[in-house]
Structure formats: structure tokens, C-alpha cells
C-alpha positions in Angstrom: -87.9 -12.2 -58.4 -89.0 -15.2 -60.8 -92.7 -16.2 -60.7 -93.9 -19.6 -60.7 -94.5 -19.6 -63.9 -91.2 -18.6 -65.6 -89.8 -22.0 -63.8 -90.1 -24.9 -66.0 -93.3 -27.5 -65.9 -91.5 -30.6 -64.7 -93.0 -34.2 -64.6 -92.8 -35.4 -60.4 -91.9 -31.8 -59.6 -94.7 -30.7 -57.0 -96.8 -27.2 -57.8 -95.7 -26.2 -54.6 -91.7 -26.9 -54.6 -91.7 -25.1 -58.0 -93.5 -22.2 -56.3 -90.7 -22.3 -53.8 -88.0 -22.1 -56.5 -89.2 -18.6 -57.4 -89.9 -17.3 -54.1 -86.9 -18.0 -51.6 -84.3 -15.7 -51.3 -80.5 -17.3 -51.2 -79.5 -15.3 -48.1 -82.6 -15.6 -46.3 -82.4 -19.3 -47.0 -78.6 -19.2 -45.8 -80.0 -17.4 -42.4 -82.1 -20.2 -41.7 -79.7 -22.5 -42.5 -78.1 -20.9 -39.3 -80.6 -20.4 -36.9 -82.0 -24.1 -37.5 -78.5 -25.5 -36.7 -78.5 -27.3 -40.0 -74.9 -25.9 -40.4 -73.5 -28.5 -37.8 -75.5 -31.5 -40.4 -73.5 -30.0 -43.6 -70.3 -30.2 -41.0 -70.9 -33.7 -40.3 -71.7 -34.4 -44.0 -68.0 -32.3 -45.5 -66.3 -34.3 -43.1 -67.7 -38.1 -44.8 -66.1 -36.4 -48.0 -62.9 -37.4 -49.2 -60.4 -35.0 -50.7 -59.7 -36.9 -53.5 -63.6 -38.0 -54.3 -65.9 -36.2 -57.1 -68.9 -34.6 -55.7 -71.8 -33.8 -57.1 -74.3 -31.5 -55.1 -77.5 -32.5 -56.1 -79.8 -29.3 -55.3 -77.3 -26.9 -53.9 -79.4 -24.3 -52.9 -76.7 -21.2 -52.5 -73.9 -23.5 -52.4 -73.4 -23.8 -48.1 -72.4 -27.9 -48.3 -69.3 -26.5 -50.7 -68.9 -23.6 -48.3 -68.9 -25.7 -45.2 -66.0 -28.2 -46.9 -64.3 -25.6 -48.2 -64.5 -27.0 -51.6 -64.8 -24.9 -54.9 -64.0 -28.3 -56.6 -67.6 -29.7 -55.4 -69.7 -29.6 -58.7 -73.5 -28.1 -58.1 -76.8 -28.4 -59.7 -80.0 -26.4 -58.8 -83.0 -25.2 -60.5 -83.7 -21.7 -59.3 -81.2 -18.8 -60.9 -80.8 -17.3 -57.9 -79.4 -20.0 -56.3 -77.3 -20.7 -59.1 -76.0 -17.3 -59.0 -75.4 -17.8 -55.1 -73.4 -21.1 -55.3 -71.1 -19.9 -57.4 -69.8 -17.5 -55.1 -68.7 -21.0 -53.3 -68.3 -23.6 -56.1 -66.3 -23.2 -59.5 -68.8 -25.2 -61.3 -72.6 -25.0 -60.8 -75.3 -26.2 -63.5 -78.6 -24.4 -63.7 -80.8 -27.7 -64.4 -83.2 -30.3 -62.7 -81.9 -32.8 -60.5 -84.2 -35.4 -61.9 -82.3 -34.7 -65.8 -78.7 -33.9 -65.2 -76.6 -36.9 -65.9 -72.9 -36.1 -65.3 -70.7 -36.5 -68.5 -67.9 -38.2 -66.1 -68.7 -41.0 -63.8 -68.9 -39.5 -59.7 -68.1 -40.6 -56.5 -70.8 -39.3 -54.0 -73.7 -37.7 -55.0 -75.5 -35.6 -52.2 -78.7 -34.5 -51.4 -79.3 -32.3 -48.2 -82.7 -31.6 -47.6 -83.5 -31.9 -51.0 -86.0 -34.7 -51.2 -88.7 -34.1 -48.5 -91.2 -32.8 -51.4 -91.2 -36.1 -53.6 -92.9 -39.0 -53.3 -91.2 -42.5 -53.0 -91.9 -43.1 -56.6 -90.2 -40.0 -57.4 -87.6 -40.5 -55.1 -86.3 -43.9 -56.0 -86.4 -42.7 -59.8 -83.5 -40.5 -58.8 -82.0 -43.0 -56.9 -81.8 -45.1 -60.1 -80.8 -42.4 -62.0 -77.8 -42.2 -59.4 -77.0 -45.6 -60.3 -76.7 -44.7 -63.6 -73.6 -42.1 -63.2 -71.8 -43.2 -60.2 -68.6 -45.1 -60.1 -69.0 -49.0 -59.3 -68.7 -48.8 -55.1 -69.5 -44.9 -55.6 -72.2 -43.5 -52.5 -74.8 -41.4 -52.0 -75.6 -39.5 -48.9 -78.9 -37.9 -48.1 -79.7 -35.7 -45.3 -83.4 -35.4 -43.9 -85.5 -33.8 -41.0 -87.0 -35.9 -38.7 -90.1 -34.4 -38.4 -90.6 -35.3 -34.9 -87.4 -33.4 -34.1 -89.0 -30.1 -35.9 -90.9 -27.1 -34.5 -93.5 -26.0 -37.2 -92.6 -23.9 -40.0 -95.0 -20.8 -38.6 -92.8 -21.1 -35.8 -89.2 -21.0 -37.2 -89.5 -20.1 -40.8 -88.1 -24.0 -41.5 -90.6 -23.6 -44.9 -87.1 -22.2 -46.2 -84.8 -25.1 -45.8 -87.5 -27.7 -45.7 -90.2 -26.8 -48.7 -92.6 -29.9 -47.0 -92.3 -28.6 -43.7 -95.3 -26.1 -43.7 -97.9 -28.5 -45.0 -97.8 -29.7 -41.3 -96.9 -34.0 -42.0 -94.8 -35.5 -40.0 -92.0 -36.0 -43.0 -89.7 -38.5 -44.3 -88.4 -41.2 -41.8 -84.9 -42.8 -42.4 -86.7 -46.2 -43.1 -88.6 -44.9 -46.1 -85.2 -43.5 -47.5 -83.8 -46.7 -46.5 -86.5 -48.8 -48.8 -86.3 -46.4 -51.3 -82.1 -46.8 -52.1 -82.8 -50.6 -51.7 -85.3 -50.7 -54.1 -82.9 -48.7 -56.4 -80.4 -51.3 -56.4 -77.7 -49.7 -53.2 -76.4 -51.2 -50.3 -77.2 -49.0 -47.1 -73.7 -48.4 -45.0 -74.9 -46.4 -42.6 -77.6 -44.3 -40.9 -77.0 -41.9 -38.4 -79.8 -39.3 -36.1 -78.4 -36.1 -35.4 -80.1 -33.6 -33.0 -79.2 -30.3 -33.1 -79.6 -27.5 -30.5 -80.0 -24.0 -31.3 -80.8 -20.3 -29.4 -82.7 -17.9 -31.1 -82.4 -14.5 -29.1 -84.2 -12.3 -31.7 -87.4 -14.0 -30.4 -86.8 -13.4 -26.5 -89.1 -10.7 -25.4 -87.4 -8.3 -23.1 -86.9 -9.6 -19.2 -87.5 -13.2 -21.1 -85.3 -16.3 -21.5 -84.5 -17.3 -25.1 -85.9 -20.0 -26.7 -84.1 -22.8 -27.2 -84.7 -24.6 -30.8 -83.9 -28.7 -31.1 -84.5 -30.3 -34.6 -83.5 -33.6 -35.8 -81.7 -35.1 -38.8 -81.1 -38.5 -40.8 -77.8 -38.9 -42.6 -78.2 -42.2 -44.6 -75.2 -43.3 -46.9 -75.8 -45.7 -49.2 -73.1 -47.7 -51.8 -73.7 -48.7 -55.4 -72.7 -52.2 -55.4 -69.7 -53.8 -57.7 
């Protein structure tokens, strides 16, 4: 397993998210991604996809948005090797480089980012919103997925520190506005913005004679258009 230390010092990169790089395990990641029902978000999210479009996965983590689409053609970029080496088992093509860097040599049709951007500041965040700008087709989108933090249990409860690197320092998170403001301010046109709640049962907690406990979390889909 990397260290912190092997991962690259990045300008805007917290301390903390790099630290996650080296310590999260692609399938352990992939469990979570189960158990906290984010699997019915990447659903929702493959189906605003268009066969025909170019997609770029903007931190893929192991690759489950390409999985969930069913799409090798889905292009990937992540920091961490072992995600790299996951996603690859799903996607044909998957860079091993930082999101804030990689500029595609071919314009794109969507960019994605699912539960990518919770670490970053605004300032941080509309920089790669510009930097979108900068490689998608004229009327291309971008489509981010968040957790609502009022929709979360904390991560000592449900191990969400996994899938959402910001969820353990206890804030309440990103809210759809700020994501809102922040593609605004880096030059898109919002389409749409939709809450999804989803509803999960995790048995491997339920004490014998016991009930299980039922897990709800909340997500913000916001698509956004570059404008002609």
C-alpha cells in the first residue's frame, strides 16, 4: 500500500484527501459504494448519458460509473494506482493523473464528477470548473454528484469516510447551491438539479433477536451546460 508521501504534492489538493489516495482499498471502496446505496445515484447518472456522447470520468475511483453504464468506452482519470488498476478492469482507457491537470487531447461531451469534489474549496472547485470549459464541446455538460450532508449518518457510523473523503471531519458538506454558484461563476448554464434519497439495510449490523437498521442518505445531481 502507497504512503502519503509517495503521492505527489499537489497545489489545492488537501493533506488529508492525498492521505486518502494512499490508504483506501478499491474493493472496500466498491463495498461501500453498495451498502450506502450510492449504486442507485451512478444508475441515475448512466442513464443522463448518451450512447453516442464522449465521457470523461473525472476521478473514477475503481471505475463503478463505467461499470454501472456498461461502458468500457467511458474514459477515466484518477490519482491513486490502485484505483487506476481497478477501473481498468471496467474501462478500456484510464489515465493515472490529477483531475485538476488532465486536459483531454480531443474536445468531450460530459465530464463527470461523482463524489469527487466534497474536499475542495470553492476556489478550488470553480478552477476545475473553468478548466472544464476549456475541453468541452460548445453545449457540452457537466454533471456532479454530491451528499447532502443532512441526508448522511456520520462516517464512524457507516464507514462513508470511503466514498466521501470530507465526510469524517464531521461538517455538514456541500449544498447544491454552492455547486450551483460555483459552475455559474465558471461561465455554465445550470439545466438541472435534482435530490435523490436513497434507502439502504445493513443486516451485518443487526444484533441477534434485533431489527436491521435502516440507512437513508441523500444526493445532489446538478448538470450544468457550457454555453454556445
Amino acid at each position: 500500500r502507497l504512503d502519503a508521501e509517495d503521492l505527489p504534492q499537489l497545489h489545492g489538493v488537501p493533506e488529508g484527501l492525498r492521505s486518502w489516495w494512499a490508504r483506501t482499498d478499491p474493493s472496500k471502496l466498491d463495498k461501500e459504494t453498495v451498502r450506502s446505496g450510492r449504486c442507485d445515484v451512478l444508475a441515475k447518472v448512466a442513464r443522463m448519458l448518451r450512447r453516442a456522447e464522449n465521457v470523461l470520468d473525472l476521478g473514477c475511483g475503481p471505475g463503478l460509473l463505467a461499470r454501472e453504464a456498461r461502458r468500457r468506452d467511458i474514459c477515466g482519470v484518477d490519482m491513486s494506482p490502485g484505483m487506476v488498476e481497478a477501473a481498468r478492469s471496467w474501462m478500456d482507457v484510464v489515465i493515472p493523473e490529477n483531475i485538476l491537470e488532465h486536459h483531454p487531447l480531443d474536445p468531450v461531451d460530459v465530464a463527470v464528477f461523482c463524489n469527487v469534489l466534497e474536499p475542495y474549496p470553492s476556489e478550488v472547485r470553480r478552477l476545475v470548473f473553468r478548466h472544464c470549459c476549456d475541453f468541452l464541446r460548445v453545449g457540452g455538460k457537466v454533471i456532479i454528484v454530491i451528499a447532502v450532508g443532512g441526508g448522511l449518518c456520520t462516517a464512524s457510523e457507516c464507514g462513508l469516510d470511503l466514498v466521501f473523503p470530507s465526510a469524517a471531519s464531521g461538517g455538514a458538506g456541500l449544498s447544491p447551491d454552492e455547486i450551483e454558484d460555483d459552475l455559474v461563476l465558471a461561465g455554465f448554464d445550470i439545466d438541472s438539479t435534482e435530490l435523490l434519497e436513497t434507502k439502504t439495510t445493513d443486516l451485518s449490523a443487526a444484533m441477534p433477536g434485533e431489527a436491521p437498521k435502516e440507512e437513508r442518505r441523500s444526493y445532489a445531481v446538478v448538470a450544468a451546460r457550457r454555453p454556445d
